[in-house]
Backbone as CSV, one residue per row, in Angstrom:
resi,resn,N_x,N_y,N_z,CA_x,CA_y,CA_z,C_x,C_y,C_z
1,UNK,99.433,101.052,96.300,98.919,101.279,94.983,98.831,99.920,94.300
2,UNK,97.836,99.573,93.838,97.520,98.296,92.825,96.493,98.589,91.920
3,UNK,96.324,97.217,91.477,95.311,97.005,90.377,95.057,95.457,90.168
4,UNK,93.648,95.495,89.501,93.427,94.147,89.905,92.862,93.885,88.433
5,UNK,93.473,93.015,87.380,93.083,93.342,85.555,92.286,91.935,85.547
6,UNK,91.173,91.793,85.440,90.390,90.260,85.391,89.780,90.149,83.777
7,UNK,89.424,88.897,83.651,89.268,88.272,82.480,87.962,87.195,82.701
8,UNK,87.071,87.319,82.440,85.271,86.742,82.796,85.168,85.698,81.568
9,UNK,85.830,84.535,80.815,85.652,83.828,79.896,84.401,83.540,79.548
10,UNK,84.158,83.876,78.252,83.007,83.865,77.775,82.244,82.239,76.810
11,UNK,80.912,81.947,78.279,80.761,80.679,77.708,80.958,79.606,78.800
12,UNK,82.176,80.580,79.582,82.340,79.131,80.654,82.862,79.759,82.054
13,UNK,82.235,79.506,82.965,81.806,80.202,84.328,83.039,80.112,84.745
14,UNK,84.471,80.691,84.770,85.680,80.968,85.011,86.225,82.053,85.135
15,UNK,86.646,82.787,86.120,87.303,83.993,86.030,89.001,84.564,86.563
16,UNK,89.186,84.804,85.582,91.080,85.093,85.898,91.425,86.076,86.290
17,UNK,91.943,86.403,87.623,92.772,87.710,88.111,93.991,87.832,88.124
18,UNK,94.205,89.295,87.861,95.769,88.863,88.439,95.946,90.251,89.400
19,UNK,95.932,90.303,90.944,96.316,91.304,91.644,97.432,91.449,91.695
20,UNK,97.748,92.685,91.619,99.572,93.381,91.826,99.272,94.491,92.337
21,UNK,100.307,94.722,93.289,100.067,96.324,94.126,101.915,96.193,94.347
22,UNK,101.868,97.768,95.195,103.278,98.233,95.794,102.750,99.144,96.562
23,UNK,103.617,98.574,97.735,103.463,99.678,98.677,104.726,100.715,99.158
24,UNK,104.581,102.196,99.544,105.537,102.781,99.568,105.102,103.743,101.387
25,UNK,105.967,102.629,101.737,106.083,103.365,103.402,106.180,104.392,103.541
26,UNK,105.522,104.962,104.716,106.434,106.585,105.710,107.635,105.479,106.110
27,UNK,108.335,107.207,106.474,109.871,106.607,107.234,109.568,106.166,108.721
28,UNK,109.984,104.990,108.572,110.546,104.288,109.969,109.357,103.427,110.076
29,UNK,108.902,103.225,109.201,107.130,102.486,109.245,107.993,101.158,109.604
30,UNK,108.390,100.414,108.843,108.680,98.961,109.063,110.196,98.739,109.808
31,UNK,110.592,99.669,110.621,111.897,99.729,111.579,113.288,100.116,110.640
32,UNK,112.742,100.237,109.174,113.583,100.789,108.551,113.679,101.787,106.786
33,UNK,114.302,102.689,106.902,114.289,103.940,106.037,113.680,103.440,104.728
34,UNK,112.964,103.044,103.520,112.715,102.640,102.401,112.046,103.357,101.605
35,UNK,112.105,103.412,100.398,111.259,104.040,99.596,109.915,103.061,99.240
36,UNK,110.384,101.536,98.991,109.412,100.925,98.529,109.512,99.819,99.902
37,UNK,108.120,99.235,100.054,107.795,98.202,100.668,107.724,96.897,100.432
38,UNK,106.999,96.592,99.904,106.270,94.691,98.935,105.566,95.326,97.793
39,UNK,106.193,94.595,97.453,105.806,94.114,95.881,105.176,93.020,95.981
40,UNK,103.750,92.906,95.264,103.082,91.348,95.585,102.440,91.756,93.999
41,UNK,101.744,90.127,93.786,101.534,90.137,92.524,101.016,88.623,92.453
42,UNK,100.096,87.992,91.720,99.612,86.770,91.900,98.487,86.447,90.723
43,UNK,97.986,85.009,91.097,97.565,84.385,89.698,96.000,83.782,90.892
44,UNK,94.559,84.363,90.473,93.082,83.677,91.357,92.452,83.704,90.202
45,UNK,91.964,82.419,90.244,90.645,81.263,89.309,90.055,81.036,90.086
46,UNK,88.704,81.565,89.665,86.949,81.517,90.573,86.128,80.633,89.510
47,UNK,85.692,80.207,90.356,84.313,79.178,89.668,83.436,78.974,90.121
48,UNK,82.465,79.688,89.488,80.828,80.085,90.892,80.184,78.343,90.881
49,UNK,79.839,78.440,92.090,79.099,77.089,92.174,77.571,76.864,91.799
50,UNK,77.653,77.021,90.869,75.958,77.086,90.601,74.842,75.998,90.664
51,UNK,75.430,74.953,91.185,74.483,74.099,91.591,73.539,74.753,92.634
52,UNK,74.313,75.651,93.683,73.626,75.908,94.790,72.606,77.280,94.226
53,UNK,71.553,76.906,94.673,70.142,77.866,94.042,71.085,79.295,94.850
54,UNK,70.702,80.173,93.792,70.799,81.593,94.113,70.198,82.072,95.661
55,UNK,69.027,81.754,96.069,68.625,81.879,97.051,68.867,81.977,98.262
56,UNK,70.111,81.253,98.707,71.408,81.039,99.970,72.342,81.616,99.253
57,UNK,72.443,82.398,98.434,73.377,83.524,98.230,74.497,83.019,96.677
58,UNK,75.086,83.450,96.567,76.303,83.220,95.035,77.000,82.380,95.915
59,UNK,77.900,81.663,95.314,78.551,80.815,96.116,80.065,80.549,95.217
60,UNK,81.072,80.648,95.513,81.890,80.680,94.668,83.534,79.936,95.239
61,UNK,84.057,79.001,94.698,85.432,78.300,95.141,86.632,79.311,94.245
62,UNK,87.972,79.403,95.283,88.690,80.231,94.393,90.461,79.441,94.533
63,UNK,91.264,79.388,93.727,92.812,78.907,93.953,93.510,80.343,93.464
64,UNK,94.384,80.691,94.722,95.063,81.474,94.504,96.849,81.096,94.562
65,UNK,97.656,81.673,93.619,98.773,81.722,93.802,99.348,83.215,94.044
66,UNK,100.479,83.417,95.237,100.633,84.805,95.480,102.272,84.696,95.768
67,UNK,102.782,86.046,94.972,104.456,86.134,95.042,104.691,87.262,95.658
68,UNK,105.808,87.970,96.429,105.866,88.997,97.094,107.292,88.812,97.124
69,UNK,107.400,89.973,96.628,108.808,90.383,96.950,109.126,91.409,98.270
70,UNK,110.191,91.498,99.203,110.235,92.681,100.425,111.282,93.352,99.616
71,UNK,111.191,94.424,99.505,112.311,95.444,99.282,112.922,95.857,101.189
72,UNK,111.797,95.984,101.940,112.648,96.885,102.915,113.369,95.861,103.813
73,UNK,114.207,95.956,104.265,114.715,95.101,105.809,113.994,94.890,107.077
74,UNK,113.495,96.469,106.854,112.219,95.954,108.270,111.549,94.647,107.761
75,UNK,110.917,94.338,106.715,109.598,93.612,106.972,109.963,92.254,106.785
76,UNK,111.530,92.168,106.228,112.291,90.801,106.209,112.526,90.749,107.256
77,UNK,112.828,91.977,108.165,113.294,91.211,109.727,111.696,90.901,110.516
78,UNK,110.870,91.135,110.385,109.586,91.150,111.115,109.140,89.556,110.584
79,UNK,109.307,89.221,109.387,109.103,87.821,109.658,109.593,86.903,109.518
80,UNK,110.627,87.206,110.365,111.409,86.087,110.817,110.661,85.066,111.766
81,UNK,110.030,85.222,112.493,109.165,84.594,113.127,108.120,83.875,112.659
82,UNK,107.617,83.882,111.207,106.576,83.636,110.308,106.625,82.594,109.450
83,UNK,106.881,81.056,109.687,107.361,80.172,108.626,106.127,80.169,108.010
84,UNK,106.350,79.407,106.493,107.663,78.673,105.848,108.179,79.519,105.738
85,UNK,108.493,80.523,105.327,109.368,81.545,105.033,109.920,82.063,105.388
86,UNK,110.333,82.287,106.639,111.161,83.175,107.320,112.502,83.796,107.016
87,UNK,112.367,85.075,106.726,113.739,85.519,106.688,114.058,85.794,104.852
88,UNK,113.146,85.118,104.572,113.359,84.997,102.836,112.934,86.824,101.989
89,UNK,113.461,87.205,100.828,112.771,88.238,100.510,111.497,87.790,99.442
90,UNK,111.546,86.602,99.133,110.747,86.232,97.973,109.217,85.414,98.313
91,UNK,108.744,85.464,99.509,107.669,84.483,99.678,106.851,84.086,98.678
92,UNK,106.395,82.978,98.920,105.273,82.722,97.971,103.897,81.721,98.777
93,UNK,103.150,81.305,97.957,101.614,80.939,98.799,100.754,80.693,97.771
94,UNK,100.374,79.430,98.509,99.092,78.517,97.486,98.176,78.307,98.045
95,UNK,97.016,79.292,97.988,95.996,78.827,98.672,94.112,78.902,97.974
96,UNK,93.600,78.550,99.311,91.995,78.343,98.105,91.344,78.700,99.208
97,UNK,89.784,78.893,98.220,89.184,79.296,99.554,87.719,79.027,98.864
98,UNK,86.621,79.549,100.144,85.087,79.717,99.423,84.561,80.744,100.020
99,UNK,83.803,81.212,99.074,83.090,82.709,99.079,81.590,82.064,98.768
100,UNK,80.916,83.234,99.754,79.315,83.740,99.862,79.298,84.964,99.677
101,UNK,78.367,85.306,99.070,78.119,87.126,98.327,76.131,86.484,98.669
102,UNK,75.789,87.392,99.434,74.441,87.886,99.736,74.146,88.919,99.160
């Protein structure tokens, strides 16, 4: 279950998200009994590139920051194997990216 509440600044080609969801396992999904799963929740700024003509499609750069909490033990024990983080309940992640929309 999530939601995703954005903000389109008016005047200046910027847009603010903030995704948050929770997930709530079946039993034995992640090797152990839980009611709740991850909790995630985060901070993405888009800025369409509009130099590039519409024509080769929207074009858009994005920076995301993302926090997650594990409630269950399964999914703390599953990435243990997964640095930087391993083993932690609190991960976090800074990343960017680029988008095409045809």
């Amino acid at each position: 279950m999530g939601a995703v509440p954005k903000y389109v600044f008016a005047g200046y080609p910027l847009t603010i998200e903030l995704p948050t969801y929770l997930t709530f396992p079946g039993d034995h999904y992640y090797s152990q009994n839980s009611t709740l799963g991850v909790f995630g929740t985060g901070v993405r700024v888009t800025a369409p590139l509009t130099f590039i003509n519409w024509r080769y499609g929207r074009w858009s750069v994005h920076a995301d920051f993302i926090y997650k909490h594990l409630f269950n033990d399964g999914v703390v024990a599953d990435n243990l194997l997964l640095p930087p983080h391993s083993g932690t309940r609190n991960p976090t992640q800074v990343v960017g990216g680029l988008t095409l929309y045809f």
